[in-house]
VOPAGU-2260 file (C-alpha; in pm, 1 decimal, decimal comma):
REM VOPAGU-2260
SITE   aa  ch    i         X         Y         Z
SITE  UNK   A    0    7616,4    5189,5   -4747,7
SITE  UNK   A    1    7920,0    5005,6   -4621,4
SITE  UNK   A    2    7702,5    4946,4   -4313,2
SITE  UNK   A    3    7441,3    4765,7   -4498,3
SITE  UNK   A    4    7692,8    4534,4   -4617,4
SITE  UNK   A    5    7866,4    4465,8   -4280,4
SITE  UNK   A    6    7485,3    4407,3   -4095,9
SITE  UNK   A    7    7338,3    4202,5   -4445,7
SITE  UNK   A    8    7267,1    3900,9   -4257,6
SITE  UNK   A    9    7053,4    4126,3   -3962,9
SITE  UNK   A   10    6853,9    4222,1   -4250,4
SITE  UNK   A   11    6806,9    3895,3   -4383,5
SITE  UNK   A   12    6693,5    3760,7   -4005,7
SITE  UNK   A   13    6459,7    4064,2   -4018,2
SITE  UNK   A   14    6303,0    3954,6   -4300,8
SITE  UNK   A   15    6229,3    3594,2   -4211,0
SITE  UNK   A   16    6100,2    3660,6   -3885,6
SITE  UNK   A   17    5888,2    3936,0   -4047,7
SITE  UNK   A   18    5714,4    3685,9   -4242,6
SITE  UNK   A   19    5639,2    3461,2   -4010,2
SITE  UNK   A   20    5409,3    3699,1   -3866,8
SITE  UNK   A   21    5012,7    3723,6   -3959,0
SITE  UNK   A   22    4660,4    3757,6   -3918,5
SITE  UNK   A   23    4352,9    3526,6   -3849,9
SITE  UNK   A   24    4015,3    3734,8   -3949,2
SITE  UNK   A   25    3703,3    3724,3   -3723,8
SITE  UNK   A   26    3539,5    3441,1   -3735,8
SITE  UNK   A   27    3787,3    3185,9   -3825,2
SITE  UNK   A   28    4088,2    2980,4   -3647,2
SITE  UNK   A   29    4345,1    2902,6   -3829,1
SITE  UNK   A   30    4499,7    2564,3   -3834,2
SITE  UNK   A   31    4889,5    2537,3   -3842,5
SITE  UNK   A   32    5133,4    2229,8   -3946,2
SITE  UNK   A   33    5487,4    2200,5   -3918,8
SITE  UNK   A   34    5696,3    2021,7   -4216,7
SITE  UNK   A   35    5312,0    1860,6   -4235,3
SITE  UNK   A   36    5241,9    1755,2   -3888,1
SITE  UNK   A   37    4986,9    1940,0   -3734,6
SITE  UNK   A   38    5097,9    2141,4   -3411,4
SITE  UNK   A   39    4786,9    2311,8   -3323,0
SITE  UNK   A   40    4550,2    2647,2   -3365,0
SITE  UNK   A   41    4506,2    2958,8   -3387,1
SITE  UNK   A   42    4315,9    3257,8   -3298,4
SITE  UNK   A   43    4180,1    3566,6   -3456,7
SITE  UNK   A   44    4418,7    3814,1   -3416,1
SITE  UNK   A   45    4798,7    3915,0   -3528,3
SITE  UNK   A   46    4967,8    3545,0   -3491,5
SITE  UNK   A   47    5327,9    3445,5   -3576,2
SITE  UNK   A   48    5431,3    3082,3   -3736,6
SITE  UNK   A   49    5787,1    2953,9   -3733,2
SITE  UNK   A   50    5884,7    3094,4   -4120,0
SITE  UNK   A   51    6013,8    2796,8   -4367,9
SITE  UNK   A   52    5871,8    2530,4   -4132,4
SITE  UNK   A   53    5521,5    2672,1   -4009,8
SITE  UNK   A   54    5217,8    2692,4   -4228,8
SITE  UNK   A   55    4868,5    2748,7   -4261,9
SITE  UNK   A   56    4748,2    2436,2   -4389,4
SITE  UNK   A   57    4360,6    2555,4   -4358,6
SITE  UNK   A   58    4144,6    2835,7   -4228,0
SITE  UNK   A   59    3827,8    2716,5   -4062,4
SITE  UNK   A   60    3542,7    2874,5   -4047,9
SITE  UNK   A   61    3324,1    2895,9   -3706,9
SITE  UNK   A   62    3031,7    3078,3   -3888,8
SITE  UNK   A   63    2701,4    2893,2   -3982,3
SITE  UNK   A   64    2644,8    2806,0   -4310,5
SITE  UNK   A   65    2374,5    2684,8   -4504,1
SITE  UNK   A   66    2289,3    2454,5   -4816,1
SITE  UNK   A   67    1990,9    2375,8   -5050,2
SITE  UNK   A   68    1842,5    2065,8   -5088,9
SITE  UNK   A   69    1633,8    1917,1   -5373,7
SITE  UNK   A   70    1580,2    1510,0   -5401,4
SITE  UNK   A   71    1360,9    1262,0   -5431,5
SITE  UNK   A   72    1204,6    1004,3   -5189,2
SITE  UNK   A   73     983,0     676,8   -5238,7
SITE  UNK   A   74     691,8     647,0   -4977,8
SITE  UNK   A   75     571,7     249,7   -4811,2
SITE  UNK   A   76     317,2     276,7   -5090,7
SITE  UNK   A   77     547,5     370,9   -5378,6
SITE  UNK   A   78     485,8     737,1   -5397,6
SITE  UNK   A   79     730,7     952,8   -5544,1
SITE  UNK   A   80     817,0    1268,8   -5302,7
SITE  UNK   A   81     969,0    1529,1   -5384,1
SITE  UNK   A   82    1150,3    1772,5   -5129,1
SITE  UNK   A   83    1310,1    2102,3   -5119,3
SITE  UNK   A   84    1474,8    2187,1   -4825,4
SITE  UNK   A   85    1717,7    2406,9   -4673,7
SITE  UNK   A   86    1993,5    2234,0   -4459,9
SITE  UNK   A   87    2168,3    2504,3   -4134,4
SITE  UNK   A   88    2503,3    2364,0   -3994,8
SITE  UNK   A   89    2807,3    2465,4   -3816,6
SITE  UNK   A   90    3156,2    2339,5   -3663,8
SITE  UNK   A   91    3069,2    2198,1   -3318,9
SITE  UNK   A   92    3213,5    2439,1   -3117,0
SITE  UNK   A   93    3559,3    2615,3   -3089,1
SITE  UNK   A   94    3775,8    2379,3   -2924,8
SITE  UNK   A   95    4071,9    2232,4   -3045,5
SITE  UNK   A   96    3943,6    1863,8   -3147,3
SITE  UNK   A   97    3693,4    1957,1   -3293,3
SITE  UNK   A   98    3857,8    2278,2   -3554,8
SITE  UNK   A   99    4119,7    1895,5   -3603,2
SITE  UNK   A  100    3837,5    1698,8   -3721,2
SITE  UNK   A  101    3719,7    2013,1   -3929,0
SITE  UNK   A  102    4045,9    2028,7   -4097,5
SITE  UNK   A  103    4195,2    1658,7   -4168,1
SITE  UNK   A  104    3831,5    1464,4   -4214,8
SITE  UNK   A  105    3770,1    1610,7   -4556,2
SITE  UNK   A  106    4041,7    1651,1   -4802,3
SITE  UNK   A  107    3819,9    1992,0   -4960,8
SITE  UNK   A  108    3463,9    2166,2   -4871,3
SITE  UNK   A  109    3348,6    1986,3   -5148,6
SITE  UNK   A  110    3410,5    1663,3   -5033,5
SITE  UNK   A  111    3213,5    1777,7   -4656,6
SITE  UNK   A  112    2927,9    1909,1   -4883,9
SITE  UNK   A  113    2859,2    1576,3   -5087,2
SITE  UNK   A  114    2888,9    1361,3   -4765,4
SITE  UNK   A  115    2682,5    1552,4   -4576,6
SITE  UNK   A  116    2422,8    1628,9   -4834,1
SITE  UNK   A  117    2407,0    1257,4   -4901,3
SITE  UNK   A  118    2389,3    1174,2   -4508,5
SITE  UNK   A  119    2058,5    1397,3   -4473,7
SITE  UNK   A  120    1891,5    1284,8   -4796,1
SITE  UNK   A  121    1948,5     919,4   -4709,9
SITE  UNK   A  122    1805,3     950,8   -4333,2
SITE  UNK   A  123    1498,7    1136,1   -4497,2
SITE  UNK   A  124    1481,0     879,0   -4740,4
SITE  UNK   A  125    1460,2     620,7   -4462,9
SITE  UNK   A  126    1214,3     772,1   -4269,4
SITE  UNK   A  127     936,2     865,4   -4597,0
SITE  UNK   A  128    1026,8     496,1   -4740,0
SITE  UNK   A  129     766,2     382,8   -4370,4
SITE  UNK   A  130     513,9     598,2   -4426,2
SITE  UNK   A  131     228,5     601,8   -4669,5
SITE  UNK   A  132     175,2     935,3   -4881,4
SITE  UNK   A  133    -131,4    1087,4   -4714,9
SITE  UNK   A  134      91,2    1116,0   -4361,8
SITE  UNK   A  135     387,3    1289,0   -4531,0
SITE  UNK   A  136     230,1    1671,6   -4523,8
SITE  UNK   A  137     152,1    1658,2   -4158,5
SITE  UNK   A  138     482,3    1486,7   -4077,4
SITE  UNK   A  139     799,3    1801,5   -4136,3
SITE  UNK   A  140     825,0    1836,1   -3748,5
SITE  UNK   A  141     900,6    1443,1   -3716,8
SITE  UNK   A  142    1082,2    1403,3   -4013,0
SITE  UNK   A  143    1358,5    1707,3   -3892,5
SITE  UNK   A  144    1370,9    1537,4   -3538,9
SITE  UNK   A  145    1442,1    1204,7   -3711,0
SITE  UNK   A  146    1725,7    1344,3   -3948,2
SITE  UNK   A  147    1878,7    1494,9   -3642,1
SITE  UNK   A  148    1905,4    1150,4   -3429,9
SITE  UNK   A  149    2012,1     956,2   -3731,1
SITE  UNK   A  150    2312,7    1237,3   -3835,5
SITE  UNK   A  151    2400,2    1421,5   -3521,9
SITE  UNK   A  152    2681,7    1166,9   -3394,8
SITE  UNK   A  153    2787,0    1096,0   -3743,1
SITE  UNK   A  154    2807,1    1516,1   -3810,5
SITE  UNK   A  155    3024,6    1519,1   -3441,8
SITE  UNK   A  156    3278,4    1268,7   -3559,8
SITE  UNK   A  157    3345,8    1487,8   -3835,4
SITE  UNK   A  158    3369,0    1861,6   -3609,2
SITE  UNK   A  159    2989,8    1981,3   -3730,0
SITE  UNK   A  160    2651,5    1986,1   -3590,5
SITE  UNK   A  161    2361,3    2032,7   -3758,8
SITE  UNK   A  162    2171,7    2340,8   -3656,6
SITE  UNK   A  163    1861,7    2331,3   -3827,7
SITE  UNK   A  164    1660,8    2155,0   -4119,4
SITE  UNK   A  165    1421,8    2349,0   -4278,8
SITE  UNK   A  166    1153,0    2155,8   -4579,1
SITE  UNK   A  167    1039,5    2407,1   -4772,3
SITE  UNK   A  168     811,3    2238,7   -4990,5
SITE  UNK   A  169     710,7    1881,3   -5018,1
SITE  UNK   A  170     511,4    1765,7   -5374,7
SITE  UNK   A  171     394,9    1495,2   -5521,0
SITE  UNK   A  172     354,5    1376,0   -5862,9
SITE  UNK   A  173      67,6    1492,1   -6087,9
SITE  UNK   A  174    -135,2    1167,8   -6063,1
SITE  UNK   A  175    -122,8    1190,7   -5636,2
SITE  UNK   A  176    -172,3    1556,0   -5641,6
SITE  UNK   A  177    -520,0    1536,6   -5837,0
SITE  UNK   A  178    -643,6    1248,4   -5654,7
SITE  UNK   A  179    -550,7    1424,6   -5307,5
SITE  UNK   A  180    -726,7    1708,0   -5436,2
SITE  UNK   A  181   -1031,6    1430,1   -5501,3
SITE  UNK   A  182   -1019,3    1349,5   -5159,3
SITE  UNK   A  183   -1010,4    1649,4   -4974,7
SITE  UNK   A  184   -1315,9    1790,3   -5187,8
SITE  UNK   A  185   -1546,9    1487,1   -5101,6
SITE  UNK   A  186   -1439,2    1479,3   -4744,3
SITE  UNK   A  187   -1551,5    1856,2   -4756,4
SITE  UNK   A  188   -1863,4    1801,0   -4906,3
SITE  UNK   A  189   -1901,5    1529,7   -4664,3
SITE  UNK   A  190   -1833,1    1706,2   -4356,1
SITE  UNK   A  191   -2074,5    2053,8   -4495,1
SITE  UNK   A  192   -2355,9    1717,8   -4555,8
SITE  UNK   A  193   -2315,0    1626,4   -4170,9
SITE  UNK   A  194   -2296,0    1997,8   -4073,8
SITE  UNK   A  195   -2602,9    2068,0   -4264,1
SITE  UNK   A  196   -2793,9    1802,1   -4148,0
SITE  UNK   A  197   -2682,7    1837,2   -3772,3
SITE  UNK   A  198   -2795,2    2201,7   -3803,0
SITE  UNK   A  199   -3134,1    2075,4   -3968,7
SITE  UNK   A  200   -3169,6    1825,1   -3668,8
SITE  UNK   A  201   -3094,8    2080,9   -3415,9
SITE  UNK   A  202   -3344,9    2352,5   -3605,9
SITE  UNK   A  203   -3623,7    2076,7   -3585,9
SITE  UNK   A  204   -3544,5    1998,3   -3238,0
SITE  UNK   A  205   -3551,1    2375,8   -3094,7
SITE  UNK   A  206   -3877,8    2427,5   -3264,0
SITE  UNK   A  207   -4025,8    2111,5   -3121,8
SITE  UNK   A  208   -3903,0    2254,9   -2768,7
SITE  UNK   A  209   -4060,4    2588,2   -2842,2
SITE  UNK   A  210   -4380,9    2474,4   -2949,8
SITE  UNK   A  211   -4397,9    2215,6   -2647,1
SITE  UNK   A  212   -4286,2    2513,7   -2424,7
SITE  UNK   A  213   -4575,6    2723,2   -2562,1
SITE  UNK   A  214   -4840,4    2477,2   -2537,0
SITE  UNK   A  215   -4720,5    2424,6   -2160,0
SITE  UNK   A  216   -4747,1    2822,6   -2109,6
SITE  UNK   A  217   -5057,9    2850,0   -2283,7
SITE  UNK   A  218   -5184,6    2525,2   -2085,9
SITE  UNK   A  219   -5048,8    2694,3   -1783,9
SITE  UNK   A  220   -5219,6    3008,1   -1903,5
SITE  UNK   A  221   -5551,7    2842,2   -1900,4
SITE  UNK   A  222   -5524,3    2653,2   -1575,6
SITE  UNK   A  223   -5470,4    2981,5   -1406,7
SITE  UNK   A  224   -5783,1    3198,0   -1626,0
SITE  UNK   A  225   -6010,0    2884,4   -1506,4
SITE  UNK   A  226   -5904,8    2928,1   -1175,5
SITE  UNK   A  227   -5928,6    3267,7   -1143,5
SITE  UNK   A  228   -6301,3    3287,6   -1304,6
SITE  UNK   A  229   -6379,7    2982,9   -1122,1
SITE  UNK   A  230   -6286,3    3255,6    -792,2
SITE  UNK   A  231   -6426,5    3513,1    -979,4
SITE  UNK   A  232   -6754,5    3314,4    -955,8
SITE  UNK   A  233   -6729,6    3189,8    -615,5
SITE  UNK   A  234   -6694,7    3569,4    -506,1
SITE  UNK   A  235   -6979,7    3717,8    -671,0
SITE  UNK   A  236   -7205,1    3420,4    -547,0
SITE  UNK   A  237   -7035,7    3487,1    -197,1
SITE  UNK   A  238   -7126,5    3846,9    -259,5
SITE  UNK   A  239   -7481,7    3797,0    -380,9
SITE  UNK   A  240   -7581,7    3544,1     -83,7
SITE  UNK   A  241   -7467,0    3788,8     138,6
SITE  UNK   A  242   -7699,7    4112,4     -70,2
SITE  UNK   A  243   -7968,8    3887,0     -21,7
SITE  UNK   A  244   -7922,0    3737,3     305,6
SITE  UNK   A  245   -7928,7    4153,8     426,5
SITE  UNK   A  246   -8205,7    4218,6     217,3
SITE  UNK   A  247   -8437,8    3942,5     400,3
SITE  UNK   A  248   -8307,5    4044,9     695,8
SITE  UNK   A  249   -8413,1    4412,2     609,2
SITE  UNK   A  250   -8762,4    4301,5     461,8
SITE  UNK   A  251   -8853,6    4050,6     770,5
SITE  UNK   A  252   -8707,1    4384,3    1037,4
SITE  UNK   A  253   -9013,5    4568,0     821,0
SITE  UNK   A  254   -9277,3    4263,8     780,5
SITE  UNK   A  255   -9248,8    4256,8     444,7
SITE  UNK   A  256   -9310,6    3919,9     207,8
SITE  UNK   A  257   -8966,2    3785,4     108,5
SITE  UNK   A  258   -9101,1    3671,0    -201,6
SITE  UNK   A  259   -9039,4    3993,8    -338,3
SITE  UNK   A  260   -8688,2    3970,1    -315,3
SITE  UNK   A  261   -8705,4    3633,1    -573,0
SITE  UNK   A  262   -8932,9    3883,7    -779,8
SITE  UNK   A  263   -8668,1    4137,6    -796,8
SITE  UNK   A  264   -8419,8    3803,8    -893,5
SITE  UNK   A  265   -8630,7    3735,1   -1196,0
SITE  UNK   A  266   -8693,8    4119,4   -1318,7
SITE  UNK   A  267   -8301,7    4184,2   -1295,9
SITE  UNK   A  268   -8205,7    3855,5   -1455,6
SITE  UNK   A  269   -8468,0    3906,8   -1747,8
SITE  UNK   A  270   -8294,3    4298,4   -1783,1
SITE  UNK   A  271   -7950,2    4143,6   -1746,9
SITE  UNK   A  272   -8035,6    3885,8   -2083,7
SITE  UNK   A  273   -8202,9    4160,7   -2289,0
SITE  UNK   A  274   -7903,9    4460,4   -2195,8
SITE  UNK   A  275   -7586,7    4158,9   -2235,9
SITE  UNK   A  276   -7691,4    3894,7   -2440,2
SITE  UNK   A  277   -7504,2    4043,6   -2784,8
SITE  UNK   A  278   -7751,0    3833,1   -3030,0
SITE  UNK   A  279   -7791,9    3483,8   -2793,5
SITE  UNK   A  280   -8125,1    3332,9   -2787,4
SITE  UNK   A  281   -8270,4    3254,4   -2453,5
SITE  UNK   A  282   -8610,2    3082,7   -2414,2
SITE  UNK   A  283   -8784,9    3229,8   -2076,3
SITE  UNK   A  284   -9168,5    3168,7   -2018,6
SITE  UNK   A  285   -9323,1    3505,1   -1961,0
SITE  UNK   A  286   -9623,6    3424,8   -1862,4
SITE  UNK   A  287   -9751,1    3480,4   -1524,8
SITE  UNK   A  288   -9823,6    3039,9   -1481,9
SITE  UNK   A  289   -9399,3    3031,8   -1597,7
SITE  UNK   A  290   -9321,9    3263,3   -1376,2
SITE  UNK   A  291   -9505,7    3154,4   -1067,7
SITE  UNK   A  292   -9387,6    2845,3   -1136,9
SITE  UNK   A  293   -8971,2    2944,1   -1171,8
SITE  UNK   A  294   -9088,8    3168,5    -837,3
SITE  UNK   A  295   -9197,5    2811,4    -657,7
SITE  UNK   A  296   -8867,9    2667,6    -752,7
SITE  UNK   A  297   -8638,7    2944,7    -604,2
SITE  UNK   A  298   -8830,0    2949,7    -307,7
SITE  UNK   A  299   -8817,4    2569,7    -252,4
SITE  UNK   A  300   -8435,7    2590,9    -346,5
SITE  UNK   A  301   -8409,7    2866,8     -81,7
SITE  UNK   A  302   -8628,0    2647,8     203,6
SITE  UNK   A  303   -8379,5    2353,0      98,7
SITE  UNK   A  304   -8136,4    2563,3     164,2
SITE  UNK   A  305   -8281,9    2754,9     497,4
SITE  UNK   A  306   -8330,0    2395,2     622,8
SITE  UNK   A  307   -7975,9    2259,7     577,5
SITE  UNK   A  308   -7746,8    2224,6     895,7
């Protein structure tokens, strides 16, 4: 006991220096000032601060953080727009200017939260008040790129950069929304009017090529059939000149009267007519004056035709 009393004061030095030790979490760096002049940072870890004279005056966080937006916006043709959005930022990076801008720009959080929140909703603001209301839904892309440019440097003076913007939703009022609903229904109806009447064209137009292509085939067809029978013909006369050129032959050889062989002619055609003719009428003189006569016709065809070079 009487040794406590002698060594008080080593106890008392203990203590101080004791508390001049602790701890910066994960995550953040802690920012220390001496009798309120700022002296620099520090890590995460197990630290140690000068006790009575060092303290923390803030902790800063290097994690992102996030904020939801909800304002208004007036279009070049004085349409009210209303956005929801969701706004992704973060301290610029770890180094020691920037955690300093971090911690002396803004007195609170609070303070960083209104200025920034105003600093996005005033760039969007500026970009919708250009544009008319039917280019706003096709426009998030451009309008996130344009926030970025306008806020980035602005956001860098004060230690943060924003990471992302994310619109969520973008409305209109009740009036726009119906009459945008007007629109898109006749500009449907307009486009299934031009569809339907392309296909109708293009219906029309492939039957007109089919039925040209089939009267060309059956044209075709016909050409051919007439040529072929017209062959057809040409054979069986070939063939039948050349029967009765060897039957004269035969019947002169034997002294026989060619005449007979234009006799034979005249019975075969007459059977022919009666066995084919399904129902035709066909006028032939019988008698014996018709037929002697139709006999001196084939043979003066034949002598024509014995005579010619």
């Amino acid at each position: 006991m009487d040794y406590l009393i002698d060594y008080w004061w080593v106890l008392l030095i203990g203590i101080i220096l004791f508390s001049g030790l602790f701890t910066v979490n994960q995550g953040t760096i802690a920012v220390i000032t001496r009798l309120g002049k700022y002296i620099g940072v520090r890590r995460p870890g197990l630290q140690f601060k000068i006790p009575l004279l060092d303290q923390v005056y803030r902790r800063v966080s290097i994690q992102n953080r996030s904020v939801e937006l909800e304002f208004q916006a007036v279009t070049a043709d004085q349409a009210n727009v209303y956005f929801k959005s969701m706004l992704l930022y973060s301290v610029l990076n770890q180094e020691e200017e920037a955690i300093k801008n971090v911690a002396f720009k803004f007195i609170s959080d609070k303070d960083l939260m209104q200025a920034l929140v105003r600093t996005v909703e005033g760039s969007i603001r500026a970009f919708v008040a250009t544009k008319r209301q039917a280019e706003i839904l096709s426009l998030r892309n451009e309008i996130v790129e344009y926030v970025k440019d306008q806020i980035d440097h602005t956001l860098e003076q004060w230690g943060y950069h924003l990471q992302d913007l994310q619109i969520n939703d973008i409305t209109f009022d009740e009036a726009i929304l119906t009459s945008m609903s007007k629109v898109v229904a006749s500009n449907n109806l307009k486009a299934a009017a031009e569809n339907e009447g392309q296909a109708l064209l293009i219906t029309k137009t492939k039957a007109a090529e089919a039925e040209g292509n089939a009267i060309k085939i059956a044209a075709e067809a016909e050409r051919q059939a007439a040529q072929l029978r017209g062959q057809g013909v040409a054979l069986f006369r070939e063939e039948v000149a050349k029967g009765m050129s060897q039957a004269a032959e035969q019947m002169k050889q034997a002294n026989l009267d060619t005449n007979v062989i234009l006799f034979s002619m005249w019975t075969e055609a007459i059977k022919n007519f009666a066995e084919y003719g399904k129902g035709n009428v066909i006028f032939l003189d019988g008698s014996s004056e018709g037929m002697e006569k139709t006999m001196r016709q084939i043979m003066a065809m034949q002598q024509m035709g014995d005579h010619k070079p």
